[in-house]
N, C-alpha and C positions, 0 to 999 in steps of 0.2 A: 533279522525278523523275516520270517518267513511270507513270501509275498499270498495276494489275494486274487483267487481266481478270477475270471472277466466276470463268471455266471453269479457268482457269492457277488459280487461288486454289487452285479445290475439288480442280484436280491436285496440288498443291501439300502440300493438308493429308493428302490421301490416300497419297502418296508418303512422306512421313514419318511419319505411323501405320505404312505397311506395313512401313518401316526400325525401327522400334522393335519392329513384332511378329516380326520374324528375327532379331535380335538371339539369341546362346548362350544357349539353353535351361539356364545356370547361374546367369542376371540373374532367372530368376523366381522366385516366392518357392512356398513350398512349405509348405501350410499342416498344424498336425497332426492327426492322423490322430485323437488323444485329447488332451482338454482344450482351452481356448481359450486357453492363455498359454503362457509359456514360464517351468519353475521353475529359473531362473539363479540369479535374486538370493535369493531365495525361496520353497518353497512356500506355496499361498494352502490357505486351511483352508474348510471348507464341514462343518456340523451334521449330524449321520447321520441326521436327519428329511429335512434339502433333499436326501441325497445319497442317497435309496433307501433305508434301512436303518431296521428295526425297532428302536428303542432296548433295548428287554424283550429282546430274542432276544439282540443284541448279545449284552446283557449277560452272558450265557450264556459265547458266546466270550471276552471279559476273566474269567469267574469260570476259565475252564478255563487260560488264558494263564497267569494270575496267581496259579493257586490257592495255597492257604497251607501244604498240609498236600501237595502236588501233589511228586512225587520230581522233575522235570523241575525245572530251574530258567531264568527268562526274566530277561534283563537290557535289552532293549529290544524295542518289538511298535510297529510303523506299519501303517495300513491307508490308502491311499491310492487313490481312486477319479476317475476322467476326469477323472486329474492335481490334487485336491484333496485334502490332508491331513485324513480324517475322524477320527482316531485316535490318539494318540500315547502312548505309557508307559513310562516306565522305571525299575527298581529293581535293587536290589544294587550303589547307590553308582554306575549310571552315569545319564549328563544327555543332553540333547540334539549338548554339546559337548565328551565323553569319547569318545574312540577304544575302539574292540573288534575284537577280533582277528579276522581273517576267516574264518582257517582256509582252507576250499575255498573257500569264495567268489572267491577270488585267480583260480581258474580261470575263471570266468565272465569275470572282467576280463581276463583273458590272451586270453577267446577276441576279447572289442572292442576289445581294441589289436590282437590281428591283423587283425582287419576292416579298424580305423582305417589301419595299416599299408598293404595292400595298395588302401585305396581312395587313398591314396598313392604309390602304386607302389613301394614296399619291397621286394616278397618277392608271391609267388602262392602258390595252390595248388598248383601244381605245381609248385612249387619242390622238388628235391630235399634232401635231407638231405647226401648223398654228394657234392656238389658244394663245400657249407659244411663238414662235418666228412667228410674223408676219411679218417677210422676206419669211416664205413659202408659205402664202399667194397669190398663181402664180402657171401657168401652170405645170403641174403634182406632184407637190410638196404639193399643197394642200388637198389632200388628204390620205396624210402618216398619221402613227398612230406608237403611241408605238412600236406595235406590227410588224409593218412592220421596222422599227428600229433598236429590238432587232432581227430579223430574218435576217439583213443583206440583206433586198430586196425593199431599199425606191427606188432606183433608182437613185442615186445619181452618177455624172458625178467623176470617184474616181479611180486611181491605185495604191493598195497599193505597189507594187515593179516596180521601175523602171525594164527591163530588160539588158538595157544598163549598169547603174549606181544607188548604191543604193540610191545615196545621191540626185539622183531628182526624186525619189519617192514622192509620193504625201501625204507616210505617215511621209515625213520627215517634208512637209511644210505645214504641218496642226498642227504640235506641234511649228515650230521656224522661220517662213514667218515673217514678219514685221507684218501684218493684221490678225495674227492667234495666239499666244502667249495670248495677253493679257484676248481674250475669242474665247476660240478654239470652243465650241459649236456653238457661233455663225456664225462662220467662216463655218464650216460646213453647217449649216444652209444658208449662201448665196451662195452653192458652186451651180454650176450647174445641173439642171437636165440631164439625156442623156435617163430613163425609167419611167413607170407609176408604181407604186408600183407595186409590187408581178410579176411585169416581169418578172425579171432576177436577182436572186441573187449575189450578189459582195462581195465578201469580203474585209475588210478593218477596220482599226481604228477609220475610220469618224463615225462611226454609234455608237459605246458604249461612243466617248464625246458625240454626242448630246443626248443621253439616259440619261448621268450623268446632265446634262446642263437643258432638260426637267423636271429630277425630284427638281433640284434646281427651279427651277422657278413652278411647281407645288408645293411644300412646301411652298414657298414664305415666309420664316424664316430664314436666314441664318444660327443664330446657330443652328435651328432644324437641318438643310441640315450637317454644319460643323459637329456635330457629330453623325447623324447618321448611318454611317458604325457600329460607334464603339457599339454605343446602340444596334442596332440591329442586329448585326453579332459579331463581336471583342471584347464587353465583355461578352455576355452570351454563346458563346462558347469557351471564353478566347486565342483569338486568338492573344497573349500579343505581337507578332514580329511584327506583320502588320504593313508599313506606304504604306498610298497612295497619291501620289501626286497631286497638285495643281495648277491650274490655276492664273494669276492674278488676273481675276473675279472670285476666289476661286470656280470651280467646277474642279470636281475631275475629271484627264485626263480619267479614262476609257476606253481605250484602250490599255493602256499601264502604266506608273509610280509607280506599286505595287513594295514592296518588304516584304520580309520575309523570315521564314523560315521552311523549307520542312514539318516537321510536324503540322505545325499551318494549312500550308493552305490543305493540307488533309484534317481536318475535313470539309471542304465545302463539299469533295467529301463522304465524311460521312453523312454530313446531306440531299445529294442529295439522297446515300442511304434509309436512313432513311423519303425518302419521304417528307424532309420540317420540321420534327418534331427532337429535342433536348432536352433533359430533359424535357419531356413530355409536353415540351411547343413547340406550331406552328409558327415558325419562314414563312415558307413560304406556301401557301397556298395551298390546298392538292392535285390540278391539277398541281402546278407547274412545278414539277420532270419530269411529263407524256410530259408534253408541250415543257418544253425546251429541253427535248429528241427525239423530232419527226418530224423529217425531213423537211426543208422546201419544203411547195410547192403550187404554183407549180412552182417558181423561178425556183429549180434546175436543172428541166426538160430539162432546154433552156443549150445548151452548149456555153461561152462565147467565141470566138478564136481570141479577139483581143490578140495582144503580152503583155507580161506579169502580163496577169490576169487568162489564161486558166488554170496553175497549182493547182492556189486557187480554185478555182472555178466549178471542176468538182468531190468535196468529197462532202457526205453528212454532211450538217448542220444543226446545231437547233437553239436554241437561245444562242447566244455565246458557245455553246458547237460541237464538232466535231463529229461527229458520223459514225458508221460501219457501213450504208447499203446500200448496192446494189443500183445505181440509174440505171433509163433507157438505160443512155446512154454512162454505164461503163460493162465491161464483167462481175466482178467480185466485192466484197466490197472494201475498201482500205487497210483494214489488214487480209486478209482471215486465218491467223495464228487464229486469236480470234474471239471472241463469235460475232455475230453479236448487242447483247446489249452493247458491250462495246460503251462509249462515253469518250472524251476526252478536256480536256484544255490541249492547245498547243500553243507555243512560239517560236520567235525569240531564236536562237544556241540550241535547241534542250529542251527547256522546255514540260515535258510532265506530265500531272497527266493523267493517264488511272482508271476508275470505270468500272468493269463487274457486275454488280449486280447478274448475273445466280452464280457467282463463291467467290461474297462476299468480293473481293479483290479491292484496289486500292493501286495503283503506283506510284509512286512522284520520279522524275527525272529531276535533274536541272543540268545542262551543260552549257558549254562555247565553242561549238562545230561551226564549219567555216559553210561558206554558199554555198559551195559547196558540192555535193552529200557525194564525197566519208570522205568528212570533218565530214558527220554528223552520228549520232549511226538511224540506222536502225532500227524504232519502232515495224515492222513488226516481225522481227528478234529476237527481246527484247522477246514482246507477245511470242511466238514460245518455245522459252528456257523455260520460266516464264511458262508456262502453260503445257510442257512436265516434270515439275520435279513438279508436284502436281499429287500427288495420290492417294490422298482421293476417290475419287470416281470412282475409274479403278477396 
């Protein structure tokens, strides 16, 4: 065999390095952004001495979490820091591997399967409504999109809390109405207009069923639709607790019917971290994070004062996500204790997952806490402690 010159060699080696460095920009790996592991199988746990945090101050936070004589009630509290379980507690009979109820939190996960979705090509933002349910088909309704949907600003005629009574709320009789059980997307979909899209923000339940409802009928598969939560969320990040409930017409309620438990659904708040990316695979697409973080508007501008909707209605929001910033036509943000990045999934009796991405932390708080003020644990207050006994960087 005839040998190989040096110079052929060195073109050689050179020629197939440069074929490997062009190779789809989907073969590289993509390290994260927080933490140095990936919590699939596991979270790893780290000491609140190695992870920054004052143990004394801590303490402070678990007396207020936990208090005895405290009206709020907590059934599970995680604090989790650059992807390291510092914290864990739970009482009132739940464990590490007891389900609890999400309440809103369902929202937050409705907004990362539609992420997941359309980094799939499911469905976009501009997907209209009127083209899957041709009931919106009609004045101001026809022109909603995805996008207006997930942002809570189709303009749909909707209170989620009664003020009087909770139980003629409107987000009672969008899950259990005689004309709403059996396909509650739909049901939303015939409800009344009262705005033009991007009016005026409203918050409410109605909007992540017909989000769940659109992408069932964009899939137009049922078993693709039935399990894809689980494909593309719940088993590549092993989110083994998760159940989400179900419609008669089998789509997923989405605004509510999740349940699990405290550390499973943190990792969402991890991969929102992580900018969409999980074991160096793109679960959601790499504007996602940015988007569903950034304030609606110009919906929120408008201040709503009919009776009880004004309370909802004047925080900033993203897409299913709750967010600390300053609006117009607030003095101050809604948790001035904490980072203006932080954003939130937030429930019914005090369900809270808090992400500050500046501080690498998220929050997992699940309660059974009344619907009066003094009933509930003060989020504000939480933030406050939680971030006075970190001292990493003082």
């Amino acid at each position: 065999m005839a040998s190989i010159k040096s110079n052929q060699l060195i073109g050689f080696i050179f020629s197939f390095l440069l074929s490997l460095y062009s190779l789809p920009s989907f073969t590289a790996t993509t390290p994260p952004h927080y933490g140095d592991y990936w919590p699939t199988k596991s979270w790893r746990t780290k000491s609140l001495e190695d992870a920054g945090f004052d143990r004394g101050k801590f303490q402070k936070l678990l007396d207020y979490v936990w208090e005895d004589e405290g009206n709020h009630k907590s059934d599970a509290y995680v604090v989790i820091k650059d992807g390291y379980v510092v914290y864990e507690g739970y009482d009132r009979g739940y464990n590490p591997k007891k389900k609890h109820m999400f309440w809103s939190f369902s929202k937050s996960l409705t907004s990362t399967l539609i992420g997941a979705a359309i980094q799939k090509g499911h469905i976009s933002l501009e997907t209209k409504a009127k083209d899957l349910y041709p009931e919106m088909n009609r004045e101001k309704a026809r022109d909603v999109t995805l996008r207006h949907v997930i942002n809570m600003s189709s303009g749909f005629k909707f209170y989620e809390e009664n003020p009087i009574n909770i139980a003629l709320s409107d987000s009672i009789f969008v899950y259990y109405s005689k004309d709403a059980y059996k396909d509650v997307a739909l049901k939303v979909a015939k409800t009344e207009m009262k705005h033009a899209p991007d009016e005026q923000f409203n918050y409410g339940t109605h909007e992540p069923m017909l989000a769940m409802g659109m992408l069932k009928k964009a899939i137009n598969n049922l078993s693709v639709y039935e399990n894809f939560p689980w494909d593309a969320l719940f088993t590549p990040m092993n989110m083994a607790s998760v159940v989400f409930e179900r419609d008669k017409s089998k789509t997923f309620l989405g605004g509510s019917g999740g349940w699990g438990v405290a550390k499973d659904y943190a990792k969402l708040g991890f991969l929102m971290l992580n900018e969409g990316v999980w074991e160096e695979k793109r679960i959601l697409p790499e504007w996602w994070a940015n988007f569903a973080t950034k304030t609606v508007a110009p919906a929120l501008v408008k201040r709503n004062s009919e009776d009880g909707q004004e309370r909802l209605n004047v925080e900033s929001y993203g897409a299913y996500w709750w967010l600390n910033k300053k609006l117009k036509m607030n003095k101050q943000r809604p948790y001035p204790s904490a980072p203006d990045d932080l954003y939130q999934a937030m429930g019914f009796r005090g369900q809270t997952m808090g992400v500050i991405p500046s501080k690498g932390l998220i929050i997992v708080r699940m309660g059974s806490d009344g619907r009066k003020p003094k009933k509930k644990l003060k989020r504000d207050k939480m933030y406050k402690l939680l971030l006075a006994s970190l001292v990493e960087d003082k």
